[in-house]
C-alpha positions in Angstrom: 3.0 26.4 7.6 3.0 22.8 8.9 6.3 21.3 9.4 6.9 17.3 9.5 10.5 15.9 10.8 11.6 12.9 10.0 14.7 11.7 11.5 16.2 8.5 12.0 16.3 9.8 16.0 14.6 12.4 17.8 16.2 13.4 21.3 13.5 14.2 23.9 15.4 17.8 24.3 15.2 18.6 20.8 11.3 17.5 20.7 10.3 19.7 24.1 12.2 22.9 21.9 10.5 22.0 18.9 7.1 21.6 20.7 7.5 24.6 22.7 8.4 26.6 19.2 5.3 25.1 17.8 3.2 26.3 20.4 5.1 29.6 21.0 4.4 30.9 17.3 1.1 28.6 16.8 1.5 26.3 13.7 1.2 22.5 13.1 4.1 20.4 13.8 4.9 16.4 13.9 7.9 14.6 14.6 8.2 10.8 13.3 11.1 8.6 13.3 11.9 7.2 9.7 10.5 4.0 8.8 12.7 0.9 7.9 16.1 0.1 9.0 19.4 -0.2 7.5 19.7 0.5 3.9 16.0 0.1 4.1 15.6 3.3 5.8 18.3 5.1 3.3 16.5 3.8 0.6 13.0 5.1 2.2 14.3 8.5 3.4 15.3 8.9 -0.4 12.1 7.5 -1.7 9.9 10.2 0.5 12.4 12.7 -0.7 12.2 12.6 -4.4 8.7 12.6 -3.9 7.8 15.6 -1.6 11.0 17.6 -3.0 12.7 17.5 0.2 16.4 17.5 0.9 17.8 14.5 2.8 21.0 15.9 5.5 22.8 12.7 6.5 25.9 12.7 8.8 28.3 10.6 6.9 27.9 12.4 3.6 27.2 16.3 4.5 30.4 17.4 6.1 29.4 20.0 8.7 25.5 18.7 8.8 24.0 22.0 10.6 26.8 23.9 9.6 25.4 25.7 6.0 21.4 24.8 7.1 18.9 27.2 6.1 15.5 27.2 5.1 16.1 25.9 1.4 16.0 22.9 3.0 12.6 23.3 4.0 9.4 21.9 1.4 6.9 24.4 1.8 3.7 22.8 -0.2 
């Protein structure tokens, strides 16, 4: 199943894992940073979300961000 991040930041650590993950059990992955800034970028994130049926996880709303993550949070087309 292909999997697309988008995230306002990507760490170069967390990209070599994901990669390596990716190529470990062979499916399609991209990583993209979210386009916009500011609210901009909110209101972007939220737009793409409604759309694809995906879940937004932001910092300053979902207390304990990785905490309760699971693969609900995934959009598997």
């Amino acid at each position: 199943v292909p999997l697309v991040v988008v995230a306002e930041a990507i760490e170069s650590d967390t990209l070599q894992t994901l990669m390596a993950a990716a190529a470990q059990k062979g499916f399609p992955v991209v990583a993209i940073r979210a386009p916009g800034f500011g609210a901009d970028r909110r209101d972007l994130m939220m737009d793409m979300a409604a759309f694809t049926g995906a879940v937004v996880r932001r910092p300053e709303t979902d207390e304990g961000l990785f905490e309760n993550f699971s693969v609900k949070y995934f959009l598997i087309l």
